[in-house]
SERO-4910 file (N, C-alpha, C, O; in steps of 0.05 Angstrom, whole numbers):
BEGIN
 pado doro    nc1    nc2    nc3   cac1   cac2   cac3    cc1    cc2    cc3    oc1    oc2    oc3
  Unk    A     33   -193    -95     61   -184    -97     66   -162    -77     71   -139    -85
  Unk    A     64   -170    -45     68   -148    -29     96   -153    -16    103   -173     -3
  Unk    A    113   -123    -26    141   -128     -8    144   -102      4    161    -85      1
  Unk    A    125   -103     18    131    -81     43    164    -68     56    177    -47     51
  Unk    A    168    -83     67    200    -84     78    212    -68     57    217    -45     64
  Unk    A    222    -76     26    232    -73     13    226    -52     -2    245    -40    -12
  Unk    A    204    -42     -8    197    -14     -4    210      5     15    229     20     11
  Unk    A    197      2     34    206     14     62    242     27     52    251     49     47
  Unk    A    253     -1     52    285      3     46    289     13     26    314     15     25
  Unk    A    279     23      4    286     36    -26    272     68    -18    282     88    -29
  Unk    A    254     70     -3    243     97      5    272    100     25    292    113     18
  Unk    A    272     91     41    307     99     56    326    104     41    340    122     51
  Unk    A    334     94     14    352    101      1    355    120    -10    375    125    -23
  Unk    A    323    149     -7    331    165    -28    341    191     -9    348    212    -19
  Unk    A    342    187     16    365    206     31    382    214      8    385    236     -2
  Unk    A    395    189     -2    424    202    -18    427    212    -37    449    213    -49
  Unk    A    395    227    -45    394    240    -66    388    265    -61    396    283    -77
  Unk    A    372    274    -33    355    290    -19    363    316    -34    347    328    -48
  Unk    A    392    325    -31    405    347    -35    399    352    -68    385    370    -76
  Unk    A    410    336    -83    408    336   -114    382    341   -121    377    357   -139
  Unk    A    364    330   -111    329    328   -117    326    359   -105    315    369   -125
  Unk    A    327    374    -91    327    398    -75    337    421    -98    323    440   -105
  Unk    A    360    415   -106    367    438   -124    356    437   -148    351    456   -164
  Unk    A    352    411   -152    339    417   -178    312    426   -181    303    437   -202
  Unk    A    298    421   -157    272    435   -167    272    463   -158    249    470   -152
  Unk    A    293    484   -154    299    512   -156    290    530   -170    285    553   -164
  Unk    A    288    513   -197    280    529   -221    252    526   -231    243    538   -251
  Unk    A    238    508   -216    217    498   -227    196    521   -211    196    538   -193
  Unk    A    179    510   -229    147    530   -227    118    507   -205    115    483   -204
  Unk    A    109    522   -197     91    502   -172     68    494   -214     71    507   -235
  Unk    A     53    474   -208     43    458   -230     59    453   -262     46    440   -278
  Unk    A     77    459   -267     81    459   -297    110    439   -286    124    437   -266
  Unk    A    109    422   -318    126    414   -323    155    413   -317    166    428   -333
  Unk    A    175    402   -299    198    412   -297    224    416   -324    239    398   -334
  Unk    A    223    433   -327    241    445   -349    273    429   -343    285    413   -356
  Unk    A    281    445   -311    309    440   -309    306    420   -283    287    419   -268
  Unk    A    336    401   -282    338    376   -270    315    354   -266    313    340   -246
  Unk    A    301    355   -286    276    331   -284    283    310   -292    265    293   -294
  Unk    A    310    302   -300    318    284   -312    322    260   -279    316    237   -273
  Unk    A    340    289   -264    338    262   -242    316    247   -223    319    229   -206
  Unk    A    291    262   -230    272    256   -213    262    233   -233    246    218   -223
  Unk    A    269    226   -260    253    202   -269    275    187   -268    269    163   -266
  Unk    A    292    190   -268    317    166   -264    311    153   -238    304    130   -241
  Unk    A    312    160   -213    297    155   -194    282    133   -188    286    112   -176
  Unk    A    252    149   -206    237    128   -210    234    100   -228    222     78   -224
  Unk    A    253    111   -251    252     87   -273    279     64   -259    281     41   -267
  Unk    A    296     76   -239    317     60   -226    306     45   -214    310     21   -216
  Unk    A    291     54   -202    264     32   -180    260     10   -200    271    -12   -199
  Unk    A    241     20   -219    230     -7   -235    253    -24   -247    249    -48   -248
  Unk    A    268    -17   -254    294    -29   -267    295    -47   -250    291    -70   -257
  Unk    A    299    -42   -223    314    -60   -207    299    -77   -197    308    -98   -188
  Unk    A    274    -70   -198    255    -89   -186    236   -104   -208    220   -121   -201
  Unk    A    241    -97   -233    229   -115   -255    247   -137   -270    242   -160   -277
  Unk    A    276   -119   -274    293   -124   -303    318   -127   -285    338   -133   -298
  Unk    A    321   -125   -260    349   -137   -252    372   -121   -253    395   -126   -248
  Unk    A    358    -97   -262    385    -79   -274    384    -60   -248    364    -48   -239
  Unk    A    414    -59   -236    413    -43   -222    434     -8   -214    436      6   -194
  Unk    A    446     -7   -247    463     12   -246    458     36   -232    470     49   -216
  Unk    A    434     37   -245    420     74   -247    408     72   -221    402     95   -213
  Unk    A    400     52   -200    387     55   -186    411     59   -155    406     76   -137
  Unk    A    428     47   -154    460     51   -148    468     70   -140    468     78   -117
  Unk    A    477     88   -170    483    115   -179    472    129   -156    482    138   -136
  Unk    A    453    129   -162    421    146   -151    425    150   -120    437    168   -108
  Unk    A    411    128   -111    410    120    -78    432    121    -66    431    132    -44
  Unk    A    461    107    -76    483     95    -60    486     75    -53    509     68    -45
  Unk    A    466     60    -53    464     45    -49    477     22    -63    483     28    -86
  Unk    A    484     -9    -53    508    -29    -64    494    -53    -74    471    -60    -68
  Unk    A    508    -63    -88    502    -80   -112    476    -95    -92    451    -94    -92
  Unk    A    496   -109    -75    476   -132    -58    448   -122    -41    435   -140    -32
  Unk    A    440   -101    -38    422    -93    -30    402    -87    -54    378    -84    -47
  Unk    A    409    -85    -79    388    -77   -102    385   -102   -110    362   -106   -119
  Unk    A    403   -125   -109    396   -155   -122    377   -162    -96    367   -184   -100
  Unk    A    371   -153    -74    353   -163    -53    333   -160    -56    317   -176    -48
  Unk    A    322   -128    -74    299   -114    -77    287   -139   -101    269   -155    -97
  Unk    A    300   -137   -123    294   -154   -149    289   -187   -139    267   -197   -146
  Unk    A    305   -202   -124    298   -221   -109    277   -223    -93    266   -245    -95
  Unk    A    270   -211    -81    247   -203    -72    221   -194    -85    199   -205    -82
  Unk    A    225   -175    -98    199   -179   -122    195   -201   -146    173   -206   -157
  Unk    A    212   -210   -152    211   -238   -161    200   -264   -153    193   -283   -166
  Unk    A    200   -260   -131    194   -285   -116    160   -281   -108    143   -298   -110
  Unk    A    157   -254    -99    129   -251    -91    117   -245   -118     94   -237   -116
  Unk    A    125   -248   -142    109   -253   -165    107   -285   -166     88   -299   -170
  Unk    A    129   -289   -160    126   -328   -168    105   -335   -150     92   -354   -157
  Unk    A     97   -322   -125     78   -326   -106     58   -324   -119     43   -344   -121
  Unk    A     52   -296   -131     24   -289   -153     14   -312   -173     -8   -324   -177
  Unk    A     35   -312   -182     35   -343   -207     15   -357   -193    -10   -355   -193
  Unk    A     35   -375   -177     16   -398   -162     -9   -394   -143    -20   -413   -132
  Unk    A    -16   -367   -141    -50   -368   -139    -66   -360   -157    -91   -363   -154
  Unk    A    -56   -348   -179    -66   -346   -200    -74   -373   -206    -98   -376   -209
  Unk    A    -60   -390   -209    -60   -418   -222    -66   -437   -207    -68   -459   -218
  Unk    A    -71   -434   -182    -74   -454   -167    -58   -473   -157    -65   -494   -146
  Unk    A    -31   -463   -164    -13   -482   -144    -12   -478   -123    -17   -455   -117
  Unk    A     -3   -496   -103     -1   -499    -77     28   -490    -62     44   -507    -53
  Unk    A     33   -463    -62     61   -462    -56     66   -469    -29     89   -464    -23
  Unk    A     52   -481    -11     58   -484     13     63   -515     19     70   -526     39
  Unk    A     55   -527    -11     56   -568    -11     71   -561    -38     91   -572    -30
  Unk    A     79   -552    -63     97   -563    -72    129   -555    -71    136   -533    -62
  Unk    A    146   -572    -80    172   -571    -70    196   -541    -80    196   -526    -99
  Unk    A    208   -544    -65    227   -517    -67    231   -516    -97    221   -497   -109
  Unk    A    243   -532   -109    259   -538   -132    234   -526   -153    239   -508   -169
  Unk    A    207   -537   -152    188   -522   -165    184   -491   -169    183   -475   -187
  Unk    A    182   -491   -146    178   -457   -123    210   -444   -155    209   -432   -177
  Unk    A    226   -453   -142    244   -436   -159    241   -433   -189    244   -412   -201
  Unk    A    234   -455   -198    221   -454   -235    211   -436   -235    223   -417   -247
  Unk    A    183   -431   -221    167   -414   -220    180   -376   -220    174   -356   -233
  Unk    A    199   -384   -196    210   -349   -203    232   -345   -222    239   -321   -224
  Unk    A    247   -368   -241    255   -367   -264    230   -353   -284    234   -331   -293
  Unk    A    206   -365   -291    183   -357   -301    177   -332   -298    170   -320   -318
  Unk    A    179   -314   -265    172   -297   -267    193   -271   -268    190   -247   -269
  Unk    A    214   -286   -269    248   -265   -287    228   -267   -312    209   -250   -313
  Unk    A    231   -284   -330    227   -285   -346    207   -261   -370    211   -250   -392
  Unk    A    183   -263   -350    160   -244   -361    174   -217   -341    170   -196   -353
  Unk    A    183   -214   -325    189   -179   -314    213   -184   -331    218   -203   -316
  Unk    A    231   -185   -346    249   -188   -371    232   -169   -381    237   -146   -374
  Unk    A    212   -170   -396    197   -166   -418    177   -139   -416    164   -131   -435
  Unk    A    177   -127   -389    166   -107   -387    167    -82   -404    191    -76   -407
  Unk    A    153    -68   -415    163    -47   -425    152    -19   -405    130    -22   -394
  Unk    A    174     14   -400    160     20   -390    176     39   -391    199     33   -395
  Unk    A    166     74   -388    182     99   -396    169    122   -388    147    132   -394
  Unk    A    195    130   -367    179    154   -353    174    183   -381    187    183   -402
  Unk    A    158    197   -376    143    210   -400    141    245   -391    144    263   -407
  Unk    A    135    247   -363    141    277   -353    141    271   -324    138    249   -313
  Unk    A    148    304   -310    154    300   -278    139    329   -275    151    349   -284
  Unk    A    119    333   -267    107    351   -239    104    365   -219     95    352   -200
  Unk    A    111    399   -213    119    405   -182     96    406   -173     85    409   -195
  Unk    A     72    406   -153     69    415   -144     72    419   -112     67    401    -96
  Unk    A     79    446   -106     96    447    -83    122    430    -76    142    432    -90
  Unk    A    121    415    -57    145    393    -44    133    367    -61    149    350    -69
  Unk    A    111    365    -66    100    352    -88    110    334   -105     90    323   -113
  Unk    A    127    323   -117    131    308   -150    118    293   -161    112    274   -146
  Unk    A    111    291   -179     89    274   -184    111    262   -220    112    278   -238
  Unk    A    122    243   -224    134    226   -247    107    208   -264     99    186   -261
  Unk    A    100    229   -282     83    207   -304     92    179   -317    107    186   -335
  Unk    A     91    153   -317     95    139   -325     84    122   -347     62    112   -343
  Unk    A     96    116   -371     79    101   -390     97     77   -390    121     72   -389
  Unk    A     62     56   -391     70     34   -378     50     14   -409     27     18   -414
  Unk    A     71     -7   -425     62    -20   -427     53    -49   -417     69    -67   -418
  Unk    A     29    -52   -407     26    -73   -393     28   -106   -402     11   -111   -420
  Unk    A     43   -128   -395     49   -150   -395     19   -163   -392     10   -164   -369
  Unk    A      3   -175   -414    -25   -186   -409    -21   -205   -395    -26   -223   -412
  Unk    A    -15   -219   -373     -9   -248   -365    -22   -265   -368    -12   -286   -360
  Unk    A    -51   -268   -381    -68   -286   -383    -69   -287   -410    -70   -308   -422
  Unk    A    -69   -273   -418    -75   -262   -448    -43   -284   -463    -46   -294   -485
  Unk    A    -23   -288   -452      1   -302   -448     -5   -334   -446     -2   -351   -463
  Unk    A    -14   -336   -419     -6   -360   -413    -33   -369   -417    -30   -392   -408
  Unk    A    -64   -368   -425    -87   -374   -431    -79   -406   -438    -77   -424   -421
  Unk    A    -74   -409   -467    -84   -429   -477    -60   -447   -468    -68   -469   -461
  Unk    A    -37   -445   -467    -23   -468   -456    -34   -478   -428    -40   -500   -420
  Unk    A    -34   -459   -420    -54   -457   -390    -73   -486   -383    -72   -505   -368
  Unk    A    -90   -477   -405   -110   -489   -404   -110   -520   -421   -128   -535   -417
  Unk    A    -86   -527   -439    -80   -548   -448    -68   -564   -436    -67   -588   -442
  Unk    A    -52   -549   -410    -42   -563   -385    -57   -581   -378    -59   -606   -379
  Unk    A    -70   -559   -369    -96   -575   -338   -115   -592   -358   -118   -615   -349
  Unk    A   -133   -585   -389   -143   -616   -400   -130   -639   -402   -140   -661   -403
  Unk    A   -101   -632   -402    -84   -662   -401    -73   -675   -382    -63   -698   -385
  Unk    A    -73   -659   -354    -73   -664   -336   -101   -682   -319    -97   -700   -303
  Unk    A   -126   -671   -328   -149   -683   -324   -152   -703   -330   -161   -722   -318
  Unk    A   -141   -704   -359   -148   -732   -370   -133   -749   -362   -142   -771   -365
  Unk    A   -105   -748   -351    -91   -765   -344    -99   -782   -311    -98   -805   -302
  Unk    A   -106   -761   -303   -131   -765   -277   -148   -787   -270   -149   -804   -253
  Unk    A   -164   -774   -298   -186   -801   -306   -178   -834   -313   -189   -855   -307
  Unk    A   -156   -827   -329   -145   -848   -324   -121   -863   -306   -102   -878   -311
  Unk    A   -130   -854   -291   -117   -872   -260    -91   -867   -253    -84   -874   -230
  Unk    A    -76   -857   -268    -47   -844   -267    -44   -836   -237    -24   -845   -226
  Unk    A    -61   -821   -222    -49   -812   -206    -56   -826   -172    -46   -821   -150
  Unk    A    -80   -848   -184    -94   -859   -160    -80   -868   -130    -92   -872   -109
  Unk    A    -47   -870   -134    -42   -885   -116    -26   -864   -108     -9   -870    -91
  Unk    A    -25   -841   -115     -9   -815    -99    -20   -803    -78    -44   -798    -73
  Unk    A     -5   -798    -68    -15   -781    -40    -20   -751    -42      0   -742    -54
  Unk    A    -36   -732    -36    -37   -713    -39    -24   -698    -45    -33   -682    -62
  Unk    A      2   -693    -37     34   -676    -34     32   -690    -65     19   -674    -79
  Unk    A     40   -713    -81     53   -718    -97     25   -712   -112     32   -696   -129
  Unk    A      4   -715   -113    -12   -698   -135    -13   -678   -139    -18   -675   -163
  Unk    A    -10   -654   -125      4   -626   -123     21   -617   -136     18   -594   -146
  Unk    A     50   -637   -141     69   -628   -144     61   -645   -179     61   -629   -197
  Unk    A     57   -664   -183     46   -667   -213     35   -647   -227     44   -640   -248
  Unk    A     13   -635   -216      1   -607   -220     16   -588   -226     20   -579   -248
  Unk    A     25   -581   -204     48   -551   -209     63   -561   -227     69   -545   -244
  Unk    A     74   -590   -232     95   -599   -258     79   -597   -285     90   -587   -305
  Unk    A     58   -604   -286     49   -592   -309     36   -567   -320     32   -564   -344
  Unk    A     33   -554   -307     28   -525   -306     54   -515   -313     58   -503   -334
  Unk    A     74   -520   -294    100   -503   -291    115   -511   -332    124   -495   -348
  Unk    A    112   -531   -332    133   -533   -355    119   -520   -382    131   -512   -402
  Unk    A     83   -521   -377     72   -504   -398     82   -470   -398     88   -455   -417
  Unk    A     81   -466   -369     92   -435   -372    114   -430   -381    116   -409   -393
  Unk    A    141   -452   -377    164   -446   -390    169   -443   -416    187   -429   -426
  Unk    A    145   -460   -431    152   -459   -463    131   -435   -467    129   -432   -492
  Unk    A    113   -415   -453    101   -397   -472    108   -369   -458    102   -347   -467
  Unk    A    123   -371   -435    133   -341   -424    164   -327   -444    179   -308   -441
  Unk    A    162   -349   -463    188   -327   -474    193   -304   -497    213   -295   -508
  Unk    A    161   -297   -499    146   -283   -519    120   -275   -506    101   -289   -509
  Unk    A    119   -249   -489     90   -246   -471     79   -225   -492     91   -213   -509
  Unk    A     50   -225   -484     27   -208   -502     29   -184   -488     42   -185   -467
  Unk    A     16   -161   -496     17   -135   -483     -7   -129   -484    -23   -143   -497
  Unk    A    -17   -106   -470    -45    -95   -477    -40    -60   -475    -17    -51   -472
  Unk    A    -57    -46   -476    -64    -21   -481    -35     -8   -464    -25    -14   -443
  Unk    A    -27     11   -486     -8     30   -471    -32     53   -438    -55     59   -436
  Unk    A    -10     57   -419    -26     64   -398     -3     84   -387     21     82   -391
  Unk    A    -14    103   -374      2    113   -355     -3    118   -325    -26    112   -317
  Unk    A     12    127   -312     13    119   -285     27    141   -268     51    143   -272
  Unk    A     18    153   -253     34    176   -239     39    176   -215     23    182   -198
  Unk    A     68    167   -209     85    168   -194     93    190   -178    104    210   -188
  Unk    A     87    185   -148     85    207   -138    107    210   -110    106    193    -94
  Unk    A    122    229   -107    148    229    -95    134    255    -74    126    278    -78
  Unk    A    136    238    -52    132    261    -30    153    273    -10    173    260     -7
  Unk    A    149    296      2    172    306     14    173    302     48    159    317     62
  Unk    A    187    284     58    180    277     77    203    303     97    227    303    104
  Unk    A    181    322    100    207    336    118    218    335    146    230    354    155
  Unk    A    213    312    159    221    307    181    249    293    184    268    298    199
  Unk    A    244    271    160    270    264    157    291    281    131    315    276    133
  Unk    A    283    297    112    296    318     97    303    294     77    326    285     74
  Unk    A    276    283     61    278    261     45    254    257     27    232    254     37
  Unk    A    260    257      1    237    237    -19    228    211    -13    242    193     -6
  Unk    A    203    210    -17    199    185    -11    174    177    -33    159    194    -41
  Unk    A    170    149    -43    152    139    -64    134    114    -38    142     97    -23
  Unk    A    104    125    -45     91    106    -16    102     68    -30    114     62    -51
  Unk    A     93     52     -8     96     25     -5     68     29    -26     69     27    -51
  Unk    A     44     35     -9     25     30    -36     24     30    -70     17     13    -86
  Unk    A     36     58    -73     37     69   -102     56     47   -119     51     41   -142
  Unk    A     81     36   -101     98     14   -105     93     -4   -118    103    -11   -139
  Unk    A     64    -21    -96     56    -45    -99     35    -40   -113     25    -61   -121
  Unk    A     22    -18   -119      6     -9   -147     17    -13   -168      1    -16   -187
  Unk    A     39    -15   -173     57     -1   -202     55    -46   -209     50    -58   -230
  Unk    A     60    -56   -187     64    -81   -205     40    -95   -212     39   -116   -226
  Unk    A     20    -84   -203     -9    -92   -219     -7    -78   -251    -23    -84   -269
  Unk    A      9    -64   -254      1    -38   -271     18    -49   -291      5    -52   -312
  Unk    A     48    -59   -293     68    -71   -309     53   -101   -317     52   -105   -341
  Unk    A     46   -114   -307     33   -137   -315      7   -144   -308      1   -148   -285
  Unk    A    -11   -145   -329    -39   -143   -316    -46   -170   -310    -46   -184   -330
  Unk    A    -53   -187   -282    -65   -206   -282   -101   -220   -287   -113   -242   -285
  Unk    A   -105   -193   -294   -136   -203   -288   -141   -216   -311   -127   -215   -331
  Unk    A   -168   -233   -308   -169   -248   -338   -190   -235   -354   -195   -243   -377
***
């Protein structure tokens, strides 16, 4: 789930906060907790995830300045490079099966970033520094889709064995595949498992050349390992 670009462009967006983020840490102390205006430094960050998990893009808006159609690009975009995740997780072939699939798939993965849970918890000075604690319940994805998973592909095998698929051409065995996989994920993504509460610290640097906050591309594309765990 790498969206470089789209990072890049949400670290651009927080120019329009630069000034507000500035005064508020006035009052603050170098290591301790921010007492006064820390509210907007986790809005910030929880605007980010909103928009890029849950579609919601008010607070992130507000925030940046940024306009409707540019935050539905960010969420579009991380959506899709999850639906990418899906299908190597699983072994579909996103490069042989068909669009119309491809899209199920990032319905599936609305579906489970729907379900995220996740809540910024404290914010951090040190120096130009911010550092946003994050508690993150993580989305088990295997722990989820395991056993349908796997009732797929035995019935898919067995259909195999028996000759069902002998006179298809590769492309169209593929796309059988992803069809049975895909429609198991639809009936068990609408209730996902969770695992261990976690936190996660979010770290806002001061980029003073351009007189701007900025959250790295890495820490970014860290955070969505972190909201849904894929490992098995």
């Amino acid at each position: 789930m790498k969206t470089h670009a789209i990072w890049k462009r949400t670290a651009a967006c927080v120019a329009a906060i630069c000034m507000v983020l500035s005064m508020a840490a006035c009052g603050s102390k170098d290591g301790n907790s921010i007492g006064s205006g820390r509210e907007v430094y986790q809005e910030y960050v929880i605007g980010i995830m909103d928009a890029n998990y849950l579609g919601q893009y008010d607070k992130y808006i507000e925030i940046t300045g940024s306009d409707q159609e540019q935050a539905q690009n960010i969420y579009e975009a991380n959506t899709q490079d999850f639906a990418v995740a899906i299908e190597e997780a699983l072994s579909i072939k996103a490069d042989v099966v068909s669009i119309s699939l491809t899209e199920r798939l990032v319905q599936v993965a609305k579906t489970i970033y729907g379900q995220v849970k996740y809540k910024a918890v404290d914010v951090v000075r040190n120096g130009d520094i911010y550092t946003v604690t994050v508690e993150i319940e993580p989305v088990d994805f295997f722990g989820t889709v395991k056993q349908p998973f796997q009732s797929a592909v035995d019935s898919f095998n067995n259909r195999a064995k028996n000759g069902e698929f002998d006179e298809y051409s590769d492309t169209e065995y593929e796309e059988a595949y992803g069809e049975a996989v895909t429609e198991a994920l639809e009936k068990s993504v609408s209730t996902v498992t969770y695992g261990t509460k976690i936190t996660v610290d979010v770290t806002l640097d001061y980029d003073k050349e351009n007189n701007l906050y900025v959250i790295s591309d890495e820490q970014m594309e860290a955070l969505d390992g972190k909201v849904v765990n894929m490992s098995r």
